[in-house]
C-alpha positions as CSV (number, residue, x, y, z in Angstrom):
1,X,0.0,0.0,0.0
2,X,1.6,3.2,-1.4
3,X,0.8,6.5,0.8
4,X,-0.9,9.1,-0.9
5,X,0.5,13.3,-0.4
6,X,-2.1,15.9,-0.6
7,X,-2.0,17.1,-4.4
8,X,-0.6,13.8,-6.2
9,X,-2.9,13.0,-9.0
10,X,-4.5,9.9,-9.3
11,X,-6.7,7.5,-11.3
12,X,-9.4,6.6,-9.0
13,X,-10.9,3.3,-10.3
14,X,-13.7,4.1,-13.1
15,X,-14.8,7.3,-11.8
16,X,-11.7,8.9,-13.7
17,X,-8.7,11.5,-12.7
18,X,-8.7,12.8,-9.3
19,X,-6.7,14.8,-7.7
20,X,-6.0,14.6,-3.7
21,X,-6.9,17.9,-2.1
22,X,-6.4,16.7,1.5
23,X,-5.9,14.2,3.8
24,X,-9.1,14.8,6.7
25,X,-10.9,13.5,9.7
26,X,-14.1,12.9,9.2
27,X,-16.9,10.9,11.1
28,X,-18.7,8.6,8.7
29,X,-21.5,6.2,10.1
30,X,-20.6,7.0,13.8
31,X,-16.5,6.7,13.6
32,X,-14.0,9.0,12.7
33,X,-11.1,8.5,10.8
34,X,-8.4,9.6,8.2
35,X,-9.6,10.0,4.4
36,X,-8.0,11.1,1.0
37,X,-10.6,13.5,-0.4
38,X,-10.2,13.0,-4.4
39,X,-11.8,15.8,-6.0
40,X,-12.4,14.6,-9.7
41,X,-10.5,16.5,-12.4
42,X,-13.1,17.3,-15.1
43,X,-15.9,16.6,-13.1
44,X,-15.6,19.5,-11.3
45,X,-17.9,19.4,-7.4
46,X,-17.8,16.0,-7.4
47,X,-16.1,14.5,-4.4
48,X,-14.8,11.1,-3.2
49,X,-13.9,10.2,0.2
50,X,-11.2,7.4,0.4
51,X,-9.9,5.7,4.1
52,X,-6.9,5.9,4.7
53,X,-5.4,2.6,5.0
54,X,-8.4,0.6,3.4
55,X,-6.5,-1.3,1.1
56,X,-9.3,-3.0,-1.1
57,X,-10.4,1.0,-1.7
58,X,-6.2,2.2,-2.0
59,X,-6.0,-0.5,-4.8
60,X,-8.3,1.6,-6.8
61,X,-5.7,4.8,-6.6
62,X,-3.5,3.9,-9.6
63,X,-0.6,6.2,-10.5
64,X,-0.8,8.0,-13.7
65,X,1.6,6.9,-16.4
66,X,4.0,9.1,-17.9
67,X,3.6,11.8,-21.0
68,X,5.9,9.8,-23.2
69,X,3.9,6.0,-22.3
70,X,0.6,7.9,-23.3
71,X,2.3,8.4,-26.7
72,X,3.8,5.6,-27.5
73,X,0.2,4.0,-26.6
74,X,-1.5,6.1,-28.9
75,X,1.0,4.8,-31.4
76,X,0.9,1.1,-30.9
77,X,-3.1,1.3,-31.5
78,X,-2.9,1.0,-34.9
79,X,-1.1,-2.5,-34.5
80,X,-3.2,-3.7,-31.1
81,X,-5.6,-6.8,-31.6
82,X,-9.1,-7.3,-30.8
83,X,-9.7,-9.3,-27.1
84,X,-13.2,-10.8,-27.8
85,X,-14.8,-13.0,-25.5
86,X,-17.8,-14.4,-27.2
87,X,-19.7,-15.7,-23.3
88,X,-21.0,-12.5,-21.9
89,X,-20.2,-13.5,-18.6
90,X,-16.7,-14.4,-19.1
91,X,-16.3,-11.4,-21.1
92,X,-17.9,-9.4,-18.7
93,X,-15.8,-10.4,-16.2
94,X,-12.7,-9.9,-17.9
95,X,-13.2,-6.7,-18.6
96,X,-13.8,-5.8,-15.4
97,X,-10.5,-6.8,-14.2
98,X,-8.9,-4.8,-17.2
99,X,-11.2,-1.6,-15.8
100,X,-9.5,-2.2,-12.3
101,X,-6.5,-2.7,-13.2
102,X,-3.2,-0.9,-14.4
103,X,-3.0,-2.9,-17.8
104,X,-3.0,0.7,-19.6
105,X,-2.6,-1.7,-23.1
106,X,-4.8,-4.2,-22.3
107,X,-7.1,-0.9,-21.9
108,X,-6.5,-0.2,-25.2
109,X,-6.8,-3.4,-26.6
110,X,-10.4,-3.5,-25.1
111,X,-11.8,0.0,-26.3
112,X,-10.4,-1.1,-29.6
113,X,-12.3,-4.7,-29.5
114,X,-15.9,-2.4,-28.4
115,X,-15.6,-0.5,-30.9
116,X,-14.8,-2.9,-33.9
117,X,-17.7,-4.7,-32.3
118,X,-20.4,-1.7,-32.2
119,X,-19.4,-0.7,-35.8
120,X,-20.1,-5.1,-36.7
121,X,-23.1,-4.4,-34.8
122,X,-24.0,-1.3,-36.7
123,X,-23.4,-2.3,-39.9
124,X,-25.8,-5.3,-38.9
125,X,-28.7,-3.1,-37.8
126,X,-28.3,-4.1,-34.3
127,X,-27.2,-2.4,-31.3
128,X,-24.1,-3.3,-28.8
129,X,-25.7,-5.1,-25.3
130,X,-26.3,-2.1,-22.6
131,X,-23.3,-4.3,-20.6
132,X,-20.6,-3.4,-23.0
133,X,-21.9,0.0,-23.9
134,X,-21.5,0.9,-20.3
135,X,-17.9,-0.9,-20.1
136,X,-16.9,0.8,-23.3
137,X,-17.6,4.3,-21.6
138,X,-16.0,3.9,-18.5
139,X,-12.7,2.8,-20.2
140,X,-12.7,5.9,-22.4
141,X,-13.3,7.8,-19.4
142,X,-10.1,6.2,-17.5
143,X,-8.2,6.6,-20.8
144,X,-8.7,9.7,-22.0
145,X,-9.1,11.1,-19.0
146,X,-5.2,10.2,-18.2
147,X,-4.3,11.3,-22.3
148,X,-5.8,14.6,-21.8
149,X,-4.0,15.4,-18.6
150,X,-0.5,14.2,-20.0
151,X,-0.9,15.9,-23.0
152,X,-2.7,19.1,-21.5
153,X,-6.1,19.1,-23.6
154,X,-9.5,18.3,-22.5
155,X,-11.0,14.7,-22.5
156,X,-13.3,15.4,-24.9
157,X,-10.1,16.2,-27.7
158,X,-8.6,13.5,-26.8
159,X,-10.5,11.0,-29.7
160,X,-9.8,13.5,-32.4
161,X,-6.1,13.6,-30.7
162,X,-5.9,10.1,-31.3
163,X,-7.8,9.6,-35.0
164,X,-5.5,12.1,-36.0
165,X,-2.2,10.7,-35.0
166,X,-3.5,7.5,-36.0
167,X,-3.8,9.0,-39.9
168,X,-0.2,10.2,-39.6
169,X,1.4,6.9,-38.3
């Protein structure tokens, strides 16, 4: 278990960037303790309330990785391949632990299998299963949520960002 300074950034499982404005005691369901309080990045207001020291809810605090990974990411999507997992619940699954974990490529790889799959889907009149849908956002939202803070543009440039260096590669 890593400890957390007030003002490291930090991706906070799939609710996206967060920043940690302070470490505070505060009395939650009768017993006070210590807390990280994350605010999220571009969701400005919102707050989250981390104990310090739970380790099943530290394990969601993933460090950011670096300016120059985030490129050469964006680079090697060209070349990733799909990850499918035809039984929903097995593919369910695994893409769960790719959402929780650090795997920034297996990240990749994922968003790239969802979206090869809506545009089969698409093409077939038919529309992706709500389950993978709401996968498919929260992974953009934990990727281009750490692209846009390494690069220094806003989440919602960051698909452009990529299309575009994807067209000069």
């Amino acid at each position: 278990m890593t400890l957390r300074n007030i003002g490291d950034v930090v991706m906070y499982g799939t609710d996206g960037l967060c920043r940690i404005n302070d470490i505070v005691e505060r009395n939650f369901g009768g017993n006070t303790a210590s807390y990280y309080m994350l605010q999220l990045v571009y969701r400005r207001g919102s707050v989250i309330y981390v104990p310090v020291g739970n380790e099943k809810l530290e394990s969601k605090m993933h460090t950011l990785i670096s300016k120059a990974e985030c490129l050469e990411l964006i680079n090697s999507i060209k070349g990733e391949t799909g990850i499918w997992i035809d039984s929903e619940s097995e593919r369910k699954a695994r893409y769960r632990e790719i959402l929780a974990g650090e795997d920034r490529r297996e990240l990749v790889r994922m968003i790239k299998t969802l979206y090869e799959h809506r545009r089969i889907q698409e093409c077939c009149g038919k529309k992706m299963h709500m389950t993978d849908q709401k996968i498919l956002k929260d992974a953009e939202r934990i990727f281009y949520d750490e692209i846009a803070h390494n690069l220094e543009i806003l989440p919602s440039e960051v698909h452009d960002y990529i299309l575009n260096a994807m067209a000069e590669s």
